[in-house]
C-alpha positions in Angstrom: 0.0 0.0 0.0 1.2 3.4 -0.8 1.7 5.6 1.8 -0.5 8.7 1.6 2.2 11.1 3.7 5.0 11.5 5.8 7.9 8.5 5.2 7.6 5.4 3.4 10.2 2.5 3.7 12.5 3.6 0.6 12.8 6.9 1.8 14.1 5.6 5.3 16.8 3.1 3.2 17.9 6.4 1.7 18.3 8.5 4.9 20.0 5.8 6.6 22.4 4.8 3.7 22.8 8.9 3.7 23.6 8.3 7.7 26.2 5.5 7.1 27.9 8.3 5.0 27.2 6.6 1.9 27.1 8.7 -1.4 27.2 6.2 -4.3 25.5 2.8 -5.1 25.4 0.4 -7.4 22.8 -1.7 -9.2 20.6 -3.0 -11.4 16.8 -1.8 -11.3 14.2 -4.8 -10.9 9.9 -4.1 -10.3 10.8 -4.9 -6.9 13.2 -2.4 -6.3 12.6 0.5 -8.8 11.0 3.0 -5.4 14.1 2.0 -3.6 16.4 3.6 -6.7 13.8 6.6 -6.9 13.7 7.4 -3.1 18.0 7.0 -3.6 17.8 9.8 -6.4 16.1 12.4 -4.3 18.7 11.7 -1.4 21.5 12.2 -3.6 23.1 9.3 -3.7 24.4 8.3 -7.2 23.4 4.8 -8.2 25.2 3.6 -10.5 23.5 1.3 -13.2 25.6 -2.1 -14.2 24.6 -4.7 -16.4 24.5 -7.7 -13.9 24.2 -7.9 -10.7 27.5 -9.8 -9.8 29.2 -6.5 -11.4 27.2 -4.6 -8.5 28.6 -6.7 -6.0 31.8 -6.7 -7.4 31.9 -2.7 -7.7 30.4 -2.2 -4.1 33.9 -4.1 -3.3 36.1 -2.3 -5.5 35.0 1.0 -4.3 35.8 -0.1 -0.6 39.1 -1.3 -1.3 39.9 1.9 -3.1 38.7 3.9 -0.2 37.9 1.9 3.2 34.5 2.8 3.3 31.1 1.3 2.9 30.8 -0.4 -0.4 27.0 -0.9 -1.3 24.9 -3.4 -3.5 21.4 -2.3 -4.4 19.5 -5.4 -6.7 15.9 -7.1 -6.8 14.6 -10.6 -6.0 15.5 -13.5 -6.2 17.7 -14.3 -9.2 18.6 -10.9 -9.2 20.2 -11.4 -5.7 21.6 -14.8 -5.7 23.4 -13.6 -8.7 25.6 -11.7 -6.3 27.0 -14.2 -4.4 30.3 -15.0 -6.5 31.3 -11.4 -5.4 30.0 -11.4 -1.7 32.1 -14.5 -1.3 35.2 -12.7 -2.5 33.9 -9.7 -0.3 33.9 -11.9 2.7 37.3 -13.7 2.1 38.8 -10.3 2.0 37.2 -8.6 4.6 35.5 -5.9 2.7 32.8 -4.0 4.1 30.4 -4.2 1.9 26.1 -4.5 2.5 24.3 -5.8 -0.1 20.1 -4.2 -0.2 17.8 -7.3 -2.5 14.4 -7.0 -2.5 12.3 -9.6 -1.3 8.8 -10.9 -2.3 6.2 -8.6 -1.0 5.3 -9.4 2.5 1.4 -9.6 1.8 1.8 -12.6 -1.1 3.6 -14.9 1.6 2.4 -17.8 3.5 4.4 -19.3 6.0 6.3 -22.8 4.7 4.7 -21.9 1.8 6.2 -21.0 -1.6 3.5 -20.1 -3.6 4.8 -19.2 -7.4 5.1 -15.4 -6.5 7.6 -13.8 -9.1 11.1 -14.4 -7.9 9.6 -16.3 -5.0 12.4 -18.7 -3.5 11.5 -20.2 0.1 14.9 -18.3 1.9 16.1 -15.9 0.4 18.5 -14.6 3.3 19.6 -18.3 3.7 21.6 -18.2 0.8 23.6 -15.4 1.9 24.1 -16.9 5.9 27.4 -18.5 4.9 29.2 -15.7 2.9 28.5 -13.0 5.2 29.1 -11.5 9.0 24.9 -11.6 8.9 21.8 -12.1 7.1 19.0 -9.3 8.1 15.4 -9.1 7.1 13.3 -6.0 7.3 10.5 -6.9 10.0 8.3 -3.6 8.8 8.8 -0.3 7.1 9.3 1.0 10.5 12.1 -1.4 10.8 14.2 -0.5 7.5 16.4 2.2 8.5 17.1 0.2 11.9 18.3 -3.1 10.0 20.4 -0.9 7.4 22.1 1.0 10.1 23.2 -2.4 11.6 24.0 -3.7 8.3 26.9 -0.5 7.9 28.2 -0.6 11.3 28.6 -4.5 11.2 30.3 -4.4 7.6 32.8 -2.0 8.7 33.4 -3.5 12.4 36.6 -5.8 12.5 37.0 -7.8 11.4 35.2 -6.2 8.4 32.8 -8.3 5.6 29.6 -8.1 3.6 26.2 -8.1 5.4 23.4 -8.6 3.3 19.6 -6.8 3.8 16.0 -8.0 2.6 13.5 -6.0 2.4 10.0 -6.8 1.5 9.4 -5.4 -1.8 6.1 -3.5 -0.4 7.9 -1.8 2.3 9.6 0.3 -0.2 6.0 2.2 -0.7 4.4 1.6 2.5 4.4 4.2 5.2 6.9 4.3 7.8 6.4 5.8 11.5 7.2 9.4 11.5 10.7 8.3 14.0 12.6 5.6 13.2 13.1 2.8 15.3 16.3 3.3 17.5 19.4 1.9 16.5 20.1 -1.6 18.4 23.2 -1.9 20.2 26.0 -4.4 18.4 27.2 -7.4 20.2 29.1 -7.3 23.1 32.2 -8.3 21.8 32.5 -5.2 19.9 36.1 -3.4 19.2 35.5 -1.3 21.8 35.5 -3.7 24.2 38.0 -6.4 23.0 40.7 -3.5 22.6 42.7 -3.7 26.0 45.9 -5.4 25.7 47.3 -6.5 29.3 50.2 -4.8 29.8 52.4 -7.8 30.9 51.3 -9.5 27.2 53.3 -5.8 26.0 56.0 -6.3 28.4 56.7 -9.7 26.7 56.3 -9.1 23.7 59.0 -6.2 23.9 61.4 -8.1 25.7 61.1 -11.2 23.2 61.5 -8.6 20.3 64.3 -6.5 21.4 66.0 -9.7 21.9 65.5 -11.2 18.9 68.2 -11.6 16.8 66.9 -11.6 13.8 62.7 -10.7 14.2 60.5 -10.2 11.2 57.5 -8.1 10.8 55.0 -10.1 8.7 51.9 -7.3 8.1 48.6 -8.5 6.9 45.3 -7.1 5.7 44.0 -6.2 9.0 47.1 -4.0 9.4 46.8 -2.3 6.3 42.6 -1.5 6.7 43.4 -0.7 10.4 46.0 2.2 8.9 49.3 0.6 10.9 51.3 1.4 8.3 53.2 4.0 9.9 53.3 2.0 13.5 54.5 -1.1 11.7 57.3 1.2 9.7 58.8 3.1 12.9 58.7 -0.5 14.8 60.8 -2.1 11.8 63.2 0.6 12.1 63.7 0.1 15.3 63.9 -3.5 15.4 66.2 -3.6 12.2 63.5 -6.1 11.1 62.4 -6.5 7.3 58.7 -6.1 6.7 56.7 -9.3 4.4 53.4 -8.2 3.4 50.6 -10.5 2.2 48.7 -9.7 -0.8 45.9 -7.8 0.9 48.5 -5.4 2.8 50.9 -4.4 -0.4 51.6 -0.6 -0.1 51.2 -0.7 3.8 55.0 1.0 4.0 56.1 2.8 0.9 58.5 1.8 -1.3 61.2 3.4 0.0 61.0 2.4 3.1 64.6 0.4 4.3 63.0 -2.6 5.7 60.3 -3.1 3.1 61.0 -6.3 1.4 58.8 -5.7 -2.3 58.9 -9.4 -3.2 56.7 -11.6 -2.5 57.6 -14.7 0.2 57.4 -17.3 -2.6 60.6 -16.4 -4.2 63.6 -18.5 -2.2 65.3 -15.0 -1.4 62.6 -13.6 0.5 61.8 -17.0 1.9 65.1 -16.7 3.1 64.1 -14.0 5.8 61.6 -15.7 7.1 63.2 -19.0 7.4 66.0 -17.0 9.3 63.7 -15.4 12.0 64.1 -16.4 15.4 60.5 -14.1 16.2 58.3 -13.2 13.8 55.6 -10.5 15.1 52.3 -11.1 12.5 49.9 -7.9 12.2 46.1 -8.5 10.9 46.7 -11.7 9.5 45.6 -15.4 9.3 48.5 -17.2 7.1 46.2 -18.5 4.6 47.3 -21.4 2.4 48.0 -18.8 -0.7 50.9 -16.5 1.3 52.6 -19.4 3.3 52.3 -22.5 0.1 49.6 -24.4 1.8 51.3 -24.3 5.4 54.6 -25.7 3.7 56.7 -22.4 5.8 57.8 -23.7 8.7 56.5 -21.7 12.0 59.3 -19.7 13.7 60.5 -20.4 16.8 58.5 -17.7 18.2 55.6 -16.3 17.1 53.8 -13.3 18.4 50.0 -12.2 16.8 48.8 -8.7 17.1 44.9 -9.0 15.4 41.5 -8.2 16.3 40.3 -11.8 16.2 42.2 -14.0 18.5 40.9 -17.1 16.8 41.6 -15.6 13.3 45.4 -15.6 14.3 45.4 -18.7 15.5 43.7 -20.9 13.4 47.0 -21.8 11.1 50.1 -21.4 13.2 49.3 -21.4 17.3 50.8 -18.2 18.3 53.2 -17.9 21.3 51.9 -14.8 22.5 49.1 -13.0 21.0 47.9 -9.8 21.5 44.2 -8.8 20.3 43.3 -5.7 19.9 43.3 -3.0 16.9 46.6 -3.7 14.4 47.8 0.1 14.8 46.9 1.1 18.1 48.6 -2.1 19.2 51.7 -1.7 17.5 52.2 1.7 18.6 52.0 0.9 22.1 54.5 -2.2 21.6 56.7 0.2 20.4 56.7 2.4 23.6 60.1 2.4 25.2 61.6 -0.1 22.6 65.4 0.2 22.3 66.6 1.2 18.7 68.7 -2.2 17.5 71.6 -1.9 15.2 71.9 -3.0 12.1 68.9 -1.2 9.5 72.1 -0.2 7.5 73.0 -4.1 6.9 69.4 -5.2 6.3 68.6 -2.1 4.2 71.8 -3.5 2.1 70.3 -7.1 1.9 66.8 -5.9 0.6 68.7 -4.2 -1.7 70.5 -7.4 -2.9 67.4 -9.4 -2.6 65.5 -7.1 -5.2 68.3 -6.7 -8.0 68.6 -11.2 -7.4 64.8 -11.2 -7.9 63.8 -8.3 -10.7 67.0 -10.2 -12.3 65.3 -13.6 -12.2 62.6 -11.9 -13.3 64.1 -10.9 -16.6 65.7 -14.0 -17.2 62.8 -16.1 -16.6 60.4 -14.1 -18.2 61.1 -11.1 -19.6 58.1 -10.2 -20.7 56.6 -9.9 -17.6 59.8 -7.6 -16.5 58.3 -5.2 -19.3 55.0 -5.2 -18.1 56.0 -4.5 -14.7 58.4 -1.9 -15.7 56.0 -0.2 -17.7 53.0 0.2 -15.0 56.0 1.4 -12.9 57.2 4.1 -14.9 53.7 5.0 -16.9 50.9 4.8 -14.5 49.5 8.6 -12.9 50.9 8.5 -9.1 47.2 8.5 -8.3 45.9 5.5 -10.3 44.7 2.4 -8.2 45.5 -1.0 -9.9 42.9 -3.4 -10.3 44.1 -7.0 -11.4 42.1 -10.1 -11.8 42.8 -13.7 -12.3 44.6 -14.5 -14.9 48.9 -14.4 -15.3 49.4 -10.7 -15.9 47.9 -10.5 -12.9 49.6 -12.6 -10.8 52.8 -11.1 -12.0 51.0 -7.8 -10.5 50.3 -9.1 -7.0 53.6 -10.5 -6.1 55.8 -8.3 -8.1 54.6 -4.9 -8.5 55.7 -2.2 -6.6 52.7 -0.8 -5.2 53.4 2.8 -3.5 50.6 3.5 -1.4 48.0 1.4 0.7 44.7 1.0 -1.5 46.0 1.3 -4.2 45.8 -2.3 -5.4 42.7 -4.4 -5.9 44.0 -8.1 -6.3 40.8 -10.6 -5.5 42.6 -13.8 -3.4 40.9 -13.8 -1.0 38.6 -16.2 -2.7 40.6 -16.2 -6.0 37.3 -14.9 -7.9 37.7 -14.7 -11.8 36.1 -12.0 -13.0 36.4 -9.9 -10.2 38.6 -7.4 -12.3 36.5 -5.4 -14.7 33.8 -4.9 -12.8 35.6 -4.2 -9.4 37.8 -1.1 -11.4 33.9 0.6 -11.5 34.0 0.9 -7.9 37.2 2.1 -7.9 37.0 4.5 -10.7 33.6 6.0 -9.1 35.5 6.4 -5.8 37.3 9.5 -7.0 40.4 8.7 -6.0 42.9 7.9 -9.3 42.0 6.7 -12.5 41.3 2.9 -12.0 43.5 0.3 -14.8 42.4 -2.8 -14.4 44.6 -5.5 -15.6 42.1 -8.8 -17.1 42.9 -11.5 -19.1 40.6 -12.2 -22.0 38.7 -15.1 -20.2 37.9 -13.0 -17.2 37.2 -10.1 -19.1 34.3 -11.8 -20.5 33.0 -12.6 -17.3 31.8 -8.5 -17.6 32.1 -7.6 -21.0 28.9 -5.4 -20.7 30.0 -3.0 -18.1 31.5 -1.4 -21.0 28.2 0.5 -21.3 28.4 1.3 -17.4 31.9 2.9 -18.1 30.8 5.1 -21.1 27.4 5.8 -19.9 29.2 6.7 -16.7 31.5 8.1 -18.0 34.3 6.8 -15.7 37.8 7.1 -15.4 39.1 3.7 -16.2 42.0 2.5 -18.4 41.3 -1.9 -18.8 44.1 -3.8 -19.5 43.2 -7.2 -21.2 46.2 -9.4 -21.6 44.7 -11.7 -24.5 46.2 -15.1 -24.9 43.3 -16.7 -26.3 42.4 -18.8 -23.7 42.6 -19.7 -19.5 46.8 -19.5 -19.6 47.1 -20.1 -16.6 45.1 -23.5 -16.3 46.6 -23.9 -20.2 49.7 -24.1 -18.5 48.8 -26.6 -15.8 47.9 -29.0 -18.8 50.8 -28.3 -20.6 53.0 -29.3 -17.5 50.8 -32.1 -16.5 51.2 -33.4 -19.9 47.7 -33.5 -20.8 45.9 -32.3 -23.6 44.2 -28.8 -23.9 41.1 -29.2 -23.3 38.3 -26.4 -22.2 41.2 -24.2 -22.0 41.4 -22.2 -25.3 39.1 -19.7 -26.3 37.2 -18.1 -29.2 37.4 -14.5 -28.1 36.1 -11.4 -30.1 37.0 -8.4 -31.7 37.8 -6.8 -28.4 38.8 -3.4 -30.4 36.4 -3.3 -32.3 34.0 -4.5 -29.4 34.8 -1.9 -27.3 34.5 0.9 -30.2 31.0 -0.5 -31.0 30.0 1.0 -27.1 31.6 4.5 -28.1 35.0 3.9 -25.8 38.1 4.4 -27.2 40.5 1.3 -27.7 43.4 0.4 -29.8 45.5 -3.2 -29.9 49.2 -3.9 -29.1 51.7 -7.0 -29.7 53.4 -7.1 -26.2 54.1 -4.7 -23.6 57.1 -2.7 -25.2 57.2 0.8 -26.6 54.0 0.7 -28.4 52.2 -0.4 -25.1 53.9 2.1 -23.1 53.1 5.0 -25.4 49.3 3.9 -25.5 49.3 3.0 -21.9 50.8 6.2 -21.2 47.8 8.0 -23.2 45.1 6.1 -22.5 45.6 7.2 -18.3 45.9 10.7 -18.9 42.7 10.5 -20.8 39.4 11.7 -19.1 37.2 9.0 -20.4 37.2 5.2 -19.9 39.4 3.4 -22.8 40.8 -0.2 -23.4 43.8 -1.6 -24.7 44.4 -5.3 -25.9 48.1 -6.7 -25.4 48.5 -9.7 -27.6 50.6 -12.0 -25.5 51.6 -15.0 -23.4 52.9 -15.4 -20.3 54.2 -17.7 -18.4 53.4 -18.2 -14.5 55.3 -16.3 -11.6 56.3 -18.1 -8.8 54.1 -17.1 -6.4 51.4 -19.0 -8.6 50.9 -22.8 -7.1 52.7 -25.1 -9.4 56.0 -23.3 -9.3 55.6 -23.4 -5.6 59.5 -24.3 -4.1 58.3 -25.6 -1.1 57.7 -29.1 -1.4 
């Protein structure tokens, strides 16, 4: 029923969103949700429009990695939101805060235990969503819409951070609302605010066994990097004379200059090498999945002290010696209280050094291709752009190799290890404001989103993609090739990509390899204001912080 004054349900989704701070959307309009995009408009938040609603799930995430704040998901019933849940689960694996608003079937056609045919009727529609999200929330009433979607924010951004998915009763959108609306319930007890009191004899410890250590290493994490530790974690190093590993999520968390950063990933034998070494490692906001430590093949260090905000999180891989839960950066700046300056930065500074001209010379030797591509993202890239890279080789080059200056500023999906995360994650990231997005895609994964080109150029966004086109899945290509199997399923009929792209009014041009042509067009193509692709004809092979080249055994 229509409301006949004061608030309906859509408006009081709007005003909450507006609440949680949130000024852009996106999603794809259904007849369930078409008030709740209307009552968005008059708010002022911009949704924007993609052409499936993985891509809106996808681009909710991409704009929270780009800027740590509330990425939001607005899509219809039923098919429209289980078609989401590829990109929620990536969102959850790599603790981005993202809600996701579906319609559900008007509350006066149900019948409970009954599903009775309505369109996009499905018997639990939140169910599907329980296992790849902090929580599942139902709208109980209009009255109860702004109240769920408040929770919904505060969860998704409360460490450790995740997707939260909202129903709401397609008629609620229309039906009045109560002129207040209800009061916002109070989170669970074991909130941050709580759990964030580290006993001081834990911190006394911890000093002692790190200003002892002969030869500590920082290992930094996710929760580090979206808990802003980077400068804590920095000053500590220095002062412990301890190199700094990063995982995937936490690349950029000290800049590049930085004496104890070591850029390469843990995969290659020479950074391996460090941690192998250690005598203490001290982790930061991280859970030592099976992709950063080879399936558990590192050994665990002698000592091993955890500073995260989920003491089972930091525990459930290697069993900590000492852990310390509480907030990544406030914790790390209180450990480094009173700790004695160590000698030796100059010497390690010196073997990082060494350990990046042994690697970038691997590198070249190995694959020099990829050496070009690096080198050219490093040198042509605007110092604002934000990298998005998907699946697929080129972009497993990027996430272990690249030199990435800032936090945020790469997008790199393994946390679930979602193809076709790419494309459509760069339109968060491009909408966010913050740099031009250039997203990095192989041809298979580009397909995955292929018509987000008319979100780009009917949004006119600032996006540069990449795609890397080998004709086929290279990376499982390779896994046949070595396996000594036949290729099969793993080469692909792709399109006119060019010619594709030109066909939805953007700009493009085509490339053999990633020398001086690509750099020129690169170069052009992310100084332009409008959203552009460029194909690279080429073929890599795998870096060895991809599984089968592994050298732990």
């Amino acid at each position: 029923m229509a409301a006949t004054g004061g608030c309906t349900g859509g408006e009081r989704l709007a005003d909450a969103l507006r609440e949680l701070e949130v000024d852009r959307a996106f999603g794809l309009p259904g007849v369930h949700n078409l008030p709740a995009w209307n009552a968005l408009s008059q708010q002022g938040i911009r949704l924007i429009g993609v052409r499936h609603e993985q891509s809106a799930a996808f681009a909710a995430d991409g704009y929270a990695r780009a800027t740590g704040r509330l990425g939001v998901a607005v899509v219809t019933t039923g098919p429209g939101a289980a078609n989401t849940l590829a990109a929620v689960g990536e969102a959850q694996a790599s603790a981005s805060p993202v809600v996701v608003v579906a319609t559900d079937v008007p509350s006066a056609l149900r019948r409970p235990g009954v599903v009775r045919g309505a369109l996009h009727e499905m018997s639990d529609q939140a169910a599907m969503f329980a296992p790849l999200t902090k929580a599942a929330l139902t709208a109980e009433s209009p009255d109860d819409v702004a109240r769920v979607i408040r929770r919904a924010g505060r969860l998704a951004r409360r460490p450790q951070s995740g997707p939260v998915y909202v129903g709401i009763p397609a008629d609620f959108l229309t039906a009045e609302a109560a002129a207040e609306p209800l009061p916002a319930d109070p989170l669970p007890a074991e909130s941050t605010e709580v759990i964030h009191r580290v006993d001081v004899a834990d911190l006394l410890q911890a000093r002692e066994l790190l200003s002892t250590a002969r030869r500590p290493v920082i290992w930094a994490g996710g929760g580090a990097l979206r808990a802003g530790a980077g400068e804590a974690l920095g000053e500590l190093a220095e002062t412990l004379a301890a190199p700094v590993i990063t995982t995937y999520a936490a690349r950029g968390i000290v800049p590049p200059d930085h004496p104890c950063r070591a850029s390469n990933p843990v995969h290659t034998p020479e950074v391996g090498a460090l941690w192998d070494e250690a005598d203490v490692v001290l982790a930061v906001g991280t859970d030592f999945d099976g992709m950063m430590t080879q399936n558990w093949r590192m050994p665990k260090p002698p000592t091993l002290i955890t500073i995260n905000v989920d003491a089972g999180d930091a525990a459930k891989n290697y069993l900590p010696d000492l852990q310390l839960t509480g907030d990544a950066r406030e914790v790390t700046e209180n450990l480094a209280l009173g700790m004695p300056r160590r000698a030796g930065l100059t010497e390690l500074s010196r073997r990082l050094d060494d350990i990046e001209t042994r690697v970038r010379r691997r590198i070249r030797r190995e694959e020099p291709q990829a050496a070009e591509l690096l080198t050219a993202l490093s040198e042509t890239l605007p110092d604002d752009a934000v990298l998005v890279s998907d699946m697929c080789i080129a972009g497993y080059w990027i996430g272990g190799f690249y030199r990435v200056a800032a936090p945020r500023k790469l997008a790199y999906p393994m946390g679930w290890g979602t193809l076709g995360f790419g494309f459509p994650a760069s339109l968060g990231v491009a909408a966010a404001g913050g740099g031009r997005a250039v997203c990095v895609t192989g041809d298979g994964g580009f397909l995955y989103g292929v018509g987000e080109l008319a979100t780009a150029i009917q949004e006119a966004l600032p996006l540069t993609v990449v795609v890397v086109d080998d004709s086929g899945y290279g990376m499982l290509r390779y896994d046949q090739t070595r396996g000594g199997l036949p290729h099969e399923g793993v080469d692909l009929v792709t399109p006119d990509f060019v010619g594709l792209a030109k066909s939805f009014g953007i700009d493009a041009d085509r490339v053999d390899g990633f020398g001086r042509a690509f750099r020129r067009r690169l170069r052009e193509f992310t100084r332009s204001e409008e959203p552009n692709l460029l194909v690279v004809a080429a073929e890599l092979s795998p870096p060895l912080n991809t599984s089968p080249r592994w050298y732990r055994r």
